[in-house]
VOGU-3710 file (C-alpha; in Angstrom, 3 decimals, decimal comma):
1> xxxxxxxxxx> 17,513/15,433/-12,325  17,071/18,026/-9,595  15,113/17,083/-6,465  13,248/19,007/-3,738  11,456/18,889/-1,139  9,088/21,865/-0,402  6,394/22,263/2,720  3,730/24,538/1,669  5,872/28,021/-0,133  9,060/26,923/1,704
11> xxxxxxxxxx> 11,695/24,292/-0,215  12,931/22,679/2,784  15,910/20,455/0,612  17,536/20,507/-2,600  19,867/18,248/-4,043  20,882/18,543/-7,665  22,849/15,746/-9,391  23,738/16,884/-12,718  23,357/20,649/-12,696  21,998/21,002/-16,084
21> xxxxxxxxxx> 18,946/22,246/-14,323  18,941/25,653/-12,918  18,345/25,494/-8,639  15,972/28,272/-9,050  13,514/26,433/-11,054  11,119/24,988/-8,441  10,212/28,581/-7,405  8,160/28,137/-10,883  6,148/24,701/-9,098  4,164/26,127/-6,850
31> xxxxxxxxxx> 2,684/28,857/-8,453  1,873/26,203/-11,198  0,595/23,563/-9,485  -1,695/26,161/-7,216  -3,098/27,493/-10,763  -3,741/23,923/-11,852  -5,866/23,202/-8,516  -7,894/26,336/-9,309  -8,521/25,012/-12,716  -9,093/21,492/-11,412
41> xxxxxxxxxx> -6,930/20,110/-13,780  -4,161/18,974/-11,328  -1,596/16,676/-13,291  1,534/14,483/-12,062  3,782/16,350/-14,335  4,063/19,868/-15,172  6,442/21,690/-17,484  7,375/25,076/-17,285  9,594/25,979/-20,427  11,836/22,949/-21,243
51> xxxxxxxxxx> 11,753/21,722/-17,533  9,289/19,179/-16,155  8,457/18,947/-12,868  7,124/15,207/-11,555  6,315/15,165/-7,967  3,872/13,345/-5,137  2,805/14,843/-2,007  3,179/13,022/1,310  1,454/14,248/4,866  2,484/17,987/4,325
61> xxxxxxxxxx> 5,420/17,791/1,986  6,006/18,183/-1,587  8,841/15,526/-3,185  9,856/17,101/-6,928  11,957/15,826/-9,079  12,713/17,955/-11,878  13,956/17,439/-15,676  15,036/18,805/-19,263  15,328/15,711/-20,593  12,849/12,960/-21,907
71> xxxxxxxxxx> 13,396/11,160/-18,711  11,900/7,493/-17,834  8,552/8,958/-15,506  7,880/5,160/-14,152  11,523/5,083/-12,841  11,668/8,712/-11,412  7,994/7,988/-9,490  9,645/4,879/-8,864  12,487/6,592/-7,153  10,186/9,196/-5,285
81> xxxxxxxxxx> 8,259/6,632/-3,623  11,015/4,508/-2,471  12,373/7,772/-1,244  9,312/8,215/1,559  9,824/4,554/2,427  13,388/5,306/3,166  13,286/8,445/4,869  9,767/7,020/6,790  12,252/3,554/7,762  14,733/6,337/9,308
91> xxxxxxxxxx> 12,508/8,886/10,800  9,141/7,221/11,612  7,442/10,050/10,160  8,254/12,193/7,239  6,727/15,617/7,851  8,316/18,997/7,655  10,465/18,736/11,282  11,658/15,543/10,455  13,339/16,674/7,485  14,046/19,912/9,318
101> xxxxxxxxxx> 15,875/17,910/12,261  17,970/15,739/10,338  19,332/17,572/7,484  22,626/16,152/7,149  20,973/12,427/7,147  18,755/13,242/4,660  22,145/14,907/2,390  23,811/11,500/3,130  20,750/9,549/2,441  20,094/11,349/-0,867
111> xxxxxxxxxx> 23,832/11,190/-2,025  24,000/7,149/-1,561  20,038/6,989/-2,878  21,645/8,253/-6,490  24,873/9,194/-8,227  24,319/11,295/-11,068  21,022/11,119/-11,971  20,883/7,448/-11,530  19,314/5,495/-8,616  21,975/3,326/-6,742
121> xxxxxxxxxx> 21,216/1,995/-3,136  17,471/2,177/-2,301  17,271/-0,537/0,066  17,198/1,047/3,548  18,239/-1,821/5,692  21,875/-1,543/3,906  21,500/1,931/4,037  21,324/1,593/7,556  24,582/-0,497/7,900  27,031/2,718/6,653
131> xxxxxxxxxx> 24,522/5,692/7,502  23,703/5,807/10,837  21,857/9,107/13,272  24,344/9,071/16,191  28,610/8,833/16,053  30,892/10,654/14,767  30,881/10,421/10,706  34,356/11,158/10,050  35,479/7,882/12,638  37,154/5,660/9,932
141> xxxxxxxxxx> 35,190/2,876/11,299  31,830/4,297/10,989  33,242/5,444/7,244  33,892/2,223/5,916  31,445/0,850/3,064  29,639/-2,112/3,919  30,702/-5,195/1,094  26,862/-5,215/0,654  26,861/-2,014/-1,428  29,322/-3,713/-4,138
151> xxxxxxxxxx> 28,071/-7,087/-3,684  26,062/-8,746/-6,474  23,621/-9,349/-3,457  23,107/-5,460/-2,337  20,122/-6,316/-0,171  21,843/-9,052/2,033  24,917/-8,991/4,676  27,158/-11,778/4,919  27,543/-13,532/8,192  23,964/-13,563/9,340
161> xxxxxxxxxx> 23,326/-15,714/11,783  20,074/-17,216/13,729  19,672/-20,105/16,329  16,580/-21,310/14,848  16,024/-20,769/11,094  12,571/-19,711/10,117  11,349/-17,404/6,901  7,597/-16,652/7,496  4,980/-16,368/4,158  2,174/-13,903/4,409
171> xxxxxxxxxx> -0,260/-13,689/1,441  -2,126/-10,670/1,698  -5,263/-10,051/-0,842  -7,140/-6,655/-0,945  -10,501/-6,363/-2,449  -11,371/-3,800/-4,688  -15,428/-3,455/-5,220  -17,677/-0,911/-6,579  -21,750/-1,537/-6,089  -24,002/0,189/-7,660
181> xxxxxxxxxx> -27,455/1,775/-6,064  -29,429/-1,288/-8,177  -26,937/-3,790/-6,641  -24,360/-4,528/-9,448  -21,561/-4,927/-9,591  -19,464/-2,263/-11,630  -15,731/-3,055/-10,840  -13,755/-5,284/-8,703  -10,329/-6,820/-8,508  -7,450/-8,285/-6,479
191> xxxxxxxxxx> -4,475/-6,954/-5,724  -2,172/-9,014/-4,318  1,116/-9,422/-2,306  3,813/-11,700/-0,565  5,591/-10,384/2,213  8,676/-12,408/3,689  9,763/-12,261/7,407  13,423/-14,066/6,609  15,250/-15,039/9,376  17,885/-17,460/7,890
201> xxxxxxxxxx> 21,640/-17,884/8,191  24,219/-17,533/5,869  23,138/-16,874/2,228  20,627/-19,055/1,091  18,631/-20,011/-2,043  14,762/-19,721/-1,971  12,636/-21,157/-4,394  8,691/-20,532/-4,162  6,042/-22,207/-5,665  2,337/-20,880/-6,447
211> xxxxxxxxxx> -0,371/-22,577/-8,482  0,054/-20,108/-10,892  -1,736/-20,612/-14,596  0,965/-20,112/-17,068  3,004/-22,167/-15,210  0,918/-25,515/-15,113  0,081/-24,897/-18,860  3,947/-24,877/-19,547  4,406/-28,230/-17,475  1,310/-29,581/-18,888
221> xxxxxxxxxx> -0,512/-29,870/-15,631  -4,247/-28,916/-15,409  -4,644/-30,100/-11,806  -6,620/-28,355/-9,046  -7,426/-24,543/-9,245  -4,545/-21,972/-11,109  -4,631/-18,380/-10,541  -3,941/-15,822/-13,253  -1,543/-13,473/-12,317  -1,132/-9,760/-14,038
231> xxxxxxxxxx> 0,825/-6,540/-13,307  3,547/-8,811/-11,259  5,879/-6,644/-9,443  9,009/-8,332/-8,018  11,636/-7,287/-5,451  15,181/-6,736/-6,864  16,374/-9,994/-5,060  13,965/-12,474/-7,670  15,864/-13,863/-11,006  13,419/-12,221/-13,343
241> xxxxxxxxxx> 15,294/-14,714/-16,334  14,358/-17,747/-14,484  10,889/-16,004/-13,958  10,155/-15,321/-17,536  11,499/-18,509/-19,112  9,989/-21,149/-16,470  8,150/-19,479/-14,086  10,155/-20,380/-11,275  10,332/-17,632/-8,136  14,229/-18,091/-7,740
251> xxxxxxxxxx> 15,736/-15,666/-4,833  17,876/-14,902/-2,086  16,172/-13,102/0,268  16,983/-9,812/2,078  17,179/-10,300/6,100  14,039/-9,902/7,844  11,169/-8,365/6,452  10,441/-7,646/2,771  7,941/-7,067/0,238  8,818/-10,373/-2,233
261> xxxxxxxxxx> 5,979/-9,560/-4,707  2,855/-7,973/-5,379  0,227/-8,665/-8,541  -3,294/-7,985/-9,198  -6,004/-10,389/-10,398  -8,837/-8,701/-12,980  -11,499/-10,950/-12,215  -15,266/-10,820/-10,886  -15,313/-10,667/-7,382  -18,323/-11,368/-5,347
271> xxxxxxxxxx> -18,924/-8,991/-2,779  -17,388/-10,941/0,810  -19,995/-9,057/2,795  -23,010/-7,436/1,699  -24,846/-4,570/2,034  -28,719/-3,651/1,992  -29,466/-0,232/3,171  -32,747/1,415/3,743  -32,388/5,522/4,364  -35,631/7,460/4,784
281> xxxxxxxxxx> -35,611/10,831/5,256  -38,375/12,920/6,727  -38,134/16,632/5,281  -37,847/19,148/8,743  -37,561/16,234/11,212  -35,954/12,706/11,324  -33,595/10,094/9,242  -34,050/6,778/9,527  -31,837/3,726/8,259  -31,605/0,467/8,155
291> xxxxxxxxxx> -28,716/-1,699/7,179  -28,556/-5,476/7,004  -24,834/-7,043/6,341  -24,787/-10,369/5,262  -21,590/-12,769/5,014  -20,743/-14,182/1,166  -18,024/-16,527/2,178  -17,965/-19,951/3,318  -19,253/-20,643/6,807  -15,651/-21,946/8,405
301> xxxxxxxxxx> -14,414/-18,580/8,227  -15,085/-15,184/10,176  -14,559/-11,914/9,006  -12,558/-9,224/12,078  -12,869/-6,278/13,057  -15,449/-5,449/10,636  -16,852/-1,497/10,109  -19,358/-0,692/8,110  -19,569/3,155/7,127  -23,102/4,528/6,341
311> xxxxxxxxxx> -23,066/8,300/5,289  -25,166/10,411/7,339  -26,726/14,015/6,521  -24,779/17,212/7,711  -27,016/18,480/9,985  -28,030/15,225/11,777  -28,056/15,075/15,273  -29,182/13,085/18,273  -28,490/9,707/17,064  -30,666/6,492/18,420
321> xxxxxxxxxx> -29,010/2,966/17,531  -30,451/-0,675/17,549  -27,997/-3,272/16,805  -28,692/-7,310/16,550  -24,506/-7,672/17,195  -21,882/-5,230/17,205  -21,967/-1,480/18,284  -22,780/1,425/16,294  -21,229/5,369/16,780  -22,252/8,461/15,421
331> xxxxxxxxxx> -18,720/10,253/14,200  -20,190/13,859/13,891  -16,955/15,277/12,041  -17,133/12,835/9,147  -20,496/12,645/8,853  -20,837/9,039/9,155  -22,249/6,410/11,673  -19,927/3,674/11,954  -21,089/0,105/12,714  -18,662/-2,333/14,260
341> xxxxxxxxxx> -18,709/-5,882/14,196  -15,536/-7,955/15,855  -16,327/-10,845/14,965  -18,590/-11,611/11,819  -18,928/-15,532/10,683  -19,316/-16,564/6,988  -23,308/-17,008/6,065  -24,839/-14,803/8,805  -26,382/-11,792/8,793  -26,764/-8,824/10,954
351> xxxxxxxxxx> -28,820/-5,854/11,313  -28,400/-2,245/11,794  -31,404/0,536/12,944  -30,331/4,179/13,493  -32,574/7,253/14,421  -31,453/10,604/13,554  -33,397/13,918/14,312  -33,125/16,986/11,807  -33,328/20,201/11,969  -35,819/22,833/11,178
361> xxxxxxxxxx> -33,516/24,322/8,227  -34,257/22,653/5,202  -30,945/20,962/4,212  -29,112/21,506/0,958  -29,254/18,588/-1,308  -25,946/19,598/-2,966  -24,217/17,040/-0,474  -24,469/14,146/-2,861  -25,023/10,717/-2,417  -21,695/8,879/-0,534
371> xxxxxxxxxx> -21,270/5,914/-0,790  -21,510/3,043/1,880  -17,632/1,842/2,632  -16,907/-1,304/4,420  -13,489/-2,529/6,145  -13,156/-6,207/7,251  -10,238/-8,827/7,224  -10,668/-12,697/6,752  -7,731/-14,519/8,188  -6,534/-18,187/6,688
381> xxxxxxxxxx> -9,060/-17,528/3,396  -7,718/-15,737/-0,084  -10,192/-14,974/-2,094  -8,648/-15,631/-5,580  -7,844/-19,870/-4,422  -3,783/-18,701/-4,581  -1,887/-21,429/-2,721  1,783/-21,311/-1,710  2,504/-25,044/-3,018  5,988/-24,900/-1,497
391> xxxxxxxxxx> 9,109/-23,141/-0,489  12,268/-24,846/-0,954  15,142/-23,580/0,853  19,076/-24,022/0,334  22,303/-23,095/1,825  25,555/-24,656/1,657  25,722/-25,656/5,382  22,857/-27,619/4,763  20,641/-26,887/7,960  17,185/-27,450/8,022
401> xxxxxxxxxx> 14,725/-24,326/8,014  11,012/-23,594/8,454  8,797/-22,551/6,302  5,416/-20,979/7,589  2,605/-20,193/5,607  -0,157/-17,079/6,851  -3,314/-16,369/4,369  -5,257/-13,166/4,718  -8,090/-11,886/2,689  -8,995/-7,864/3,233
411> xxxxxxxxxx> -10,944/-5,010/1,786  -9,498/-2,963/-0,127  -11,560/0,256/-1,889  -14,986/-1,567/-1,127  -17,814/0,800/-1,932  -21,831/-0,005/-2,585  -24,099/3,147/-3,281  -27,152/4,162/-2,435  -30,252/5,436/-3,846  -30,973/7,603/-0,863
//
């Protein structure tokens, strides 16, 4: 395929890697994608003649890959996602001066990313090793190909080396819930991931264990509570055969940190905190609402940093709060009043009052009805029972590592409507 990189009517970079597509194609994108907006019919890929455009935006930039062929779309979205990571790992922020001030990076970068058409190295700490923003590139030390890039293991150096060896486990769950104005519960799910902090010499073997489902029901155990896993994404470095014949999460790990897995768990989930909202308004004059949040999970935890989101009308102004904890701010340019809670324990509740004054205008009712968003994490609690049951680590020196173990429960798109 071709790719590009456009900000706004300007293609900032183009790299093509097979030339059976003609450069001057993406002029054509634009123009099309612009009509589709129009239309409201905006779609991931768009053809023009025999050549499909596929492309995701990102702050202000366009990435496009472009194609004649019946390409693989999963692997070429695949591709442009892990190409923001890498750029974002090398330039903090991918906007247009970014690109703009380190064109010949990105050329390097997009040379080693894929040969051909074909995505090669992707991992950005290795990319790191060999392409670097300072020195002189044609130095025949700084021009010599890491072993890593050849290496069965691409994602790991040999030789690393650490005075204390530790790899740290954090199980991260966001919750996905949709409430509707009679307070059901339309959708909700889990998605899930493990992230790895490795810090662990030489080249070791990692073996972890979950109380996943499938897996006691192939060893015959039925113990304790099992977790159904779907969608399971694993990094390169896991031994998908060992995976799909026993189960078994067989790996060695890239150095430092790394995204080992994510899945997602279709299940009922009961909302963590819940929402009862009052909103009254008084045609000319005043709004008033009333929000009580109450905490569904068990009483040993606490929920942080908690924000609850309660729409507001357009034309609202001087805002009177009453709180029982927390503190609540009117945020004028989003049309919201946000209520904050630090520190919100498992079984309580808490209640919100808030005055707003109208003006004489009558307001449009076009605005709609938003919905009430919440944000909250729950530290040392996962909401779908998932358990790391152990991590088992080996290396031919034989040294003795550390395995630690973090849990944390947050929201994810958590939404409950109103009838107001």
């Amino acid at each position: 395929p071709t790719f590009s990189i456009l900000f706004v009517l300007l293609v900032l970079i183009c790299r093509n890697y097979k030339g059976d597509v003609d450069m001057s194609e993406i002029d054509h994108f634009l123009p099309l994608l612009t009509q589709q907006e129009e239309e409201g019919l905006t779609c991931p890929v768009i053809s023009h003649g025999n050549v499909h455009f596929m492309w995701i935006k990102h702050s202000n930039l366009y990435l496009v890959a472009t194609t004649n062929k019946n390409s693989n779309a999963s692997l070429v979205y695949s591709f442009l996602y892990k190409l923001v990571e890498v750029f974002t790992e090398y330039f903090k922020e991918l906007e247009e001066e970014s690109i703009q001030d380190n064109f010949v990076v990105v050329y390097e970068l997009l040379d080693e990313l894929m040969d051909f058409g074909f995505p090669q190295t992707t991992d950005s700490k290795i990319l790191q090793e060999y392409i670097t923003q300072e020195g002189n590139k044609l130095e025949v030390a700084k021009t010599k190909v890491p072993t890593t890039v050849t290496n069965a293991v691409s994602w790991r150096s040999e030789g690393i080396k650490y005075k204390k060896n530790e790899v740290f486990i954090d199980v991260i769950e966001s919750i996905n819930v949709l409430v509707n104005a009679n307070g059901n519960v339309m959708s909700s799910d889990i998605v899930g991931s493990i992230k790895l902090k490795t810090m662990l010499s030489g080249m070791p073997e990692l073996r972890l264990g979950l109380n996943d489902r499938v897996l006691f029901a192939l060893t015959g155990r039925d113990k304790g509570k099992t977790v159904a896993m779907e969608d399971v994404k694993f990094h390169q470095c896991v031994r998908l055969s060992r995976f799909e014949s026993d189960r078994t999460i067989s790996f060695i790990p890239p150095d430092g940190e790394s995204e080992l897995m994510s899945y997602r768990i279709n299940t009922h989930v009961k909302p963590l905190i819940w929402i009862e909202s009052v909103i009254e308004k008084f045609s000319h004059s005043r709004v008033e609402i009333m929000v009580k949040a109450k905490g569904q999970f068990k009483k040993q935890s606490v929920a942080n940093n908690v924000e609850v989101r309660v729409p507001v009308p357009s034309d609202a102004d001087s805002p009177k709060f009453k709180t029982s904890t927390g503190h609540a701010k009117y945020v004028p340019e989003k049309n919201l009043v946000v209520w904050t809670i630090k520190s919100f324990p498992g079984g309580k509740e808490f209640l919100m009052r808030a005055h707003f004054g109208l003006p004489s205008v009558e307001n449009d009712e076009a605005e709609g009805k938003p919905p009430i968003t919440v944000k909250f994490e729950i530290p040392y609690f996962t909401v779908s029972g998932i358990q790391v049951r152990y991590m088992k680590i080996i290396e031919k020196s034989g040294y003795q590592a550390l395995p630690w173990v973090r849990y944390i429960t947050q929201s994810g798109d958590y939404q409950l409507r109103t009838n107001t």
